[in-house]
C-alpha positions in Angstrom: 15.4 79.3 89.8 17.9 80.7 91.9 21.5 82.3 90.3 24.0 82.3 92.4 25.8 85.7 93.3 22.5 87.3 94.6 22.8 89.7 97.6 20.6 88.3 100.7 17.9 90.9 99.8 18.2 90.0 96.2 17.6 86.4 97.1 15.0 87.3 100.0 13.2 89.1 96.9 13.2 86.2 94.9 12.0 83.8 97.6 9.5 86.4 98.6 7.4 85.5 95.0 5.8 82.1 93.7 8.3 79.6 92.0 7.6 78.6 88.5 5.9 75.1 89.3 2.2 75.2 88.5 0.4 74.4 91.7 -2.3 71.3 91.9 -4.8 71.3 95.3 -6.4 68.3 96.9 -8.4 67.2 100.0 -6.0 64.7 102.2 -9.7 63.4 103.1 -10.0 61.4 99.8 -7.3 58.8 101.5 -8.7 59.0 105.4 -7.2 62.6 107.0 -8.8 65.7 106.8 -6.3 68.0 105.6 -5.8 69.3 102.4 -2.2 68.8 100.1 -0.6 71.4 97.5 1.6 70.0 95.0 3.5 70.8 91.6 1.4 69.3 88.9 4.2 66.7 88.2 7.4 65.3 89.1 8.9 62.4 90.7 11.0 62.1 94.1 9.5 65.6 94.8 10.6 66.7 98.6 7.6 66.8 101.0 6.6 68.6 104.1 3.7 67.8 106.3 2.4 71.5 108.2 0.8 71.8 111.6 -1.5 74.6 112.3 -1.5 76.8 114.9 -4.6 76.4 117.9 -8.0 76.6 116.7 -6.7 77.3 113.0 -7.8 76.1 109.8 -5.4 74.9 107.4 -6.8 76.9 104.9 -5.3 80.0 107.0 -2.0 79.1 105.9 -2.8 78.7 101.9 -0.3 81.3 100.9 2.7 79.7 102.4 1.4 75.8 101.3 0.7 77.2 97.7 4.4 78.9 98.1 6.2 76.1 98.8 4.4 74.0 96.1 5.5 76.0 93.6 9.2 76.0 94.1 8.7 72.3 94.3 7.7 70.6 97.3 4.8 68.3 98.0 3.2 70.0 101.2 0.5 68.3 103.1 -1.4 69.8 106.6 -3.9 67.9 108.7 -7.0 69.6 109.4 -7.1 67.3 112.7 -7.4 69.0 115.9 -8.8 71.9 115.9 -10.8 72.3 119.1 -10.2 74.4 122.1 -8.5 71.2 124.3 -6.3 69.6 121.1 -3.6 67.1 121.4 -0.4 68.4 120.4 0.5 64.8 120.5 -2.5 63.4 118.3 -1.3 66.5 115.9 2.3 65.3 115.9 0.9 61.4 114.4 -1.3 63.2 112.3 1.7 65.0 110.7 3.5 61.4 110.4 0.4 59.9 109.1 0.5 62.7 106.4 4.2 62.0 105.2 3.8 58.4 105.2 0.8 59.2 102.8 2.9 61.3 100.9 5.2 58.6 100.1 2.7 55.7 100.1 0.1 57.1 97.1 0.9 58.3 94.1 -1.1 62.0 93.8 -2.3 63.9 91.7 -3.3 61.8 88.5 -0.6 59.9 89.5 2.1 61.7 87.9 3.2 62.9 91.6 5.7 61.0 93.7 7.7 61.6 97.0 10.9 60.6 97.9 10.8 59.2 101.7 14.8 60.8 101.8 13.7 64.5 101.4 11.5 64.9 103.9 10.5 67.8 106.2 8.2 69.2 109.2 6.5 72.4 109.7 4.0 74.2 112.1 3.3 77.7 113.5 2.0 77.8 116.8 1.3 74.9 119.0 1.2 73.2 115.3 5.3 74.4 115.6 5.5 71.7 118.8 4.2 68.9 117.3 6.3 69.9 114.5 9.3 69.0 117.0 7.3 66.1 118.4 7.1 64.2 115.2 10.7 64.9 113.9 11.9 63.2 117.9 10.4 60.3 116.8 10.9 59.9 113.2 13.8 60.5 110.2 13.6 63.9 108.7 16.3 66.4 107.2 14.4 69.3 108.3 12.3 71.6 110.8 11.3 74.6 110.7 9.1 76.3 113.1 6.7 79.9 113.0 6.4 81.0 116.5 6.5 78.0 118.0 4.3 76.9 121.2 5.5 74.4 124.0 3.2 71.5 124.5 2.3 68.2 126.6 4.2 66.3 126.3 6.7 69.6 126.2 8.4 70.3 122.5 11.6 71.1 124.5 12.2 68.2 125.9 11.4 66.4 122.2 13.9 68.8 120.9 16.6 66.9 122.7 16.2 64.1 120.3 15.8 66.3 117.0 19.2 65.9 115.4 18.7 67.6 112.3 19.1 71.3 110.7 16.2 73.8 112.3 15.2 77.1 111.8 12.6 79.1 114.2 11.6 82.0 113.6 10.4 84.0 116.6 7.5 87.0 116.2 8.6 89.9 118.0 5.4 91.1 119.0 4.1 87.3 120.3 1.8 88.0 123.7 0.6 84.3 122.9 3.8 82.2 122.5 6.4 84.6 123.5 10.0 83.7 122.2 11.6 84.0 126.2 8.9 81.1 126.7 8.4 78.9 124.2 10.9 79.2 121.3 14.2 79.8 123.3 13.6 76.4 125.1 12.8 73.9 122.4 15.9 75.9 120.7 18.5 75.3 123.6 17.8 72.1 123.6 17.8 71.2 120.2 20.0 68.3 119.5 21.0 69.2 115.7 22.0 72.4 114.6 19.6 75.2 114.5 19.2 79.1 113.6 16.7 81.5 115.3 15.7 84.5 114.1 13.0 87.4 115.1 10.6 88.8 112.9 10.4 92.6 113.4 7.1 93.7 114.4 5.6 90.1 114.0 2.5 89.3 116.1 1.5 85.7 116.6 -1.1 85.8 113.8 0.8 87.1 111.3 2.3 83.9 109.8 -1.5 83.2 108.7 -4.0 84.5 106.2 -7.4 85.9 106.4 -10.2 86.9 109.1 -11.2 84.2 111.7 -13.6 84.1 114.3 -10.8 83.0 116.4 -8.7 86.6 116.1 -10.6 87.5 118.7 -9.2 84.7 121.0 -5.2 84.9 119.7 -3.2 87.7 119.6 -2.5 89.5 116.4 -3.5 89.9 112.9 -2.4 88.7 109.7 0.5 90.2 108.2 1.5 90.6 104.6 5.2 91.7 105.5 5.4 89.0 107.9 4.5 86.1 105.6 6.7 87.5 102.7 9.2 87.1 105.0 8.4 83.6 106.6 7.5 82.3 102.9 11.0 83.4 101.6 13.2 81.8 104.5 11.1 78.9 104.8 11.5 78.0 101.6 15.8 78.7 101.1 15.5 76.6 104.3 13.8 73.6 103.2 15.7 74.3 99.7 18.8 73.7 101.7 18.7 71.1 103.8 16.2 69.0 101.8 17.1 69.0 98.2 20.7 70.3 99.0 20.7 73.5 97.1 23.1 76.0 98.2 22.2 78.6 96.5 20.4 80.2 99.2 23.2 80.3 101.7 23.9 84.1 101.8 20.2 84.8 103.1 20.2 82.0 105.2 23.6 83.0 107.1 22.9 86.7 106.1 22.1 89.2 108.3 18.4 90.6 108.1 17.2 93.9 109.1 13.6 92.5 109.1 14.5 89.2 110.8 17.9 89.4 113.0 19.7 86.1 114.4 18.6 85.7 117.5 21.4 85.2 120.3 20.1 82.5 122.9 21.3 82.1 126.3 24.0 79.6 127.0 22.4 76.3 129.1 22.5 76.2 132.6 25.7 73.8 133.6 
């Protein structure tokens, strides 16, 4: 775990790596949603985040990060639900619900595994990011965070105005499919709670996600090691944070990064 007096690289560092919780995988399918869950292989009143992928993505694409976040402690479930070319950011946004209600309705693993329904959380990258932000409008969470977040229908800023609690975005600099200007800066502005954006350095919009993909050749980017390092480690001090209430991630989370600078949003139109 985390000792406190760590520079913000020293603690990016640490972040960067796995925690020391031995990781168990399962199929969400086995109680009715495709999807697949990672969680420590015991513990009770874990934290829990439900993950939305990004369009046309597999969950299995984002492995590294849901493995990552396992192992420093958190039950983390993602949907494999809609997937084609015309998905419902909507239907994706109940889907992440359904999951966290699962996670604190069934006992997982062998049964050594519970969640408590206090320390919860959303994720997503992409258009998975806005229904991310359409699930937490509608339901009690302590925490959002968001990889280059897309808008959606209905539109993940106007949700945002009803998220009251702590989010982080991180932006890719490089984005030609969700640029930040777009689709980031808005659901920030309007976010209701309090909320930190930063922008990855030489991020594309791909390279929050692992692997090769016959879609790569429909999204912009590739997969990044740097970039996930970097997403992983502030992810998880996030979600450390505001979910469990650690605080001994608070110099990289207020820090500033050379690789991922605060971004500065516009002030809202009187």
């Amino acid at each position: 775990m985390a000792r406190t007096g760590k520079s913000a690289k020293g603690l990016l560092d640490e972040l960067s790596r796995p925690g020391e919780a031995e990781v168990l995988r399962g199929e969400l399918a086995l109680v009715g949603l495709p999807g697949v869950v990672y969680t420590p292989a015991s513990g009770s009143g874990l934290p829990a985040v439900a993950f939305g992928h990004g369009w046309l993505q597999p969950s299995k694409r984002y492995a590294r990060l849901l493995r990552h976040l396992a192992s420093w402690g958190f039950v983390v479930l993602a949907p494999d639900t809609e997937r084609g070319p015309l998905c419902s950011a909507q239907a994706l946004a109940a889907d992440l619900g359904t999951a966290l209600d699962i996670a604190c309705g069934v006992r997982l693993g062998t049964g050594q595994i519970s969640v408590d329904r206090d320390r919860l959380a959303l994720a997503g990258h992409g258009i998975g990011g806005g229904a991310a932000v359409l699930a937490a409008a509608v339901r009690s969470v302590s925490a959002v965070t968001l990889l280059a977040p897309s808008q959606t229908l209905p539109p993940a800023s106007m949700a945002a105005e009803a998220v009251t609690c702590p989010g982080l975005i991180l932006i890719a600099e490089r984005d030609r499919t969700a640029p930040g200007v777009a689709h980031a800066e808005p659901i920030a502005t309007s976010w209701a709670g309090p909320v930190s954006v930063r922008t990855v350095r030489k991020a594309s919009h791909l390279g929050f996600v692992d692997g090769s993909s016959w879609t790569d050749v429909l999204v912009d980017g590739r997969p990044e090691r740097a970039t996930q390092d970097l997403a992983n480690a502030l992810t998880t001090a996030f979600l450390l944070k505001h979910v469990t209430g650690s605080k001994a991630y608070d110099e990289l989370l207020d820090g500033d990064l050379r690789r991922a600078p605060l971004y500065e949003l516009a002030e809202p139109v009187a």
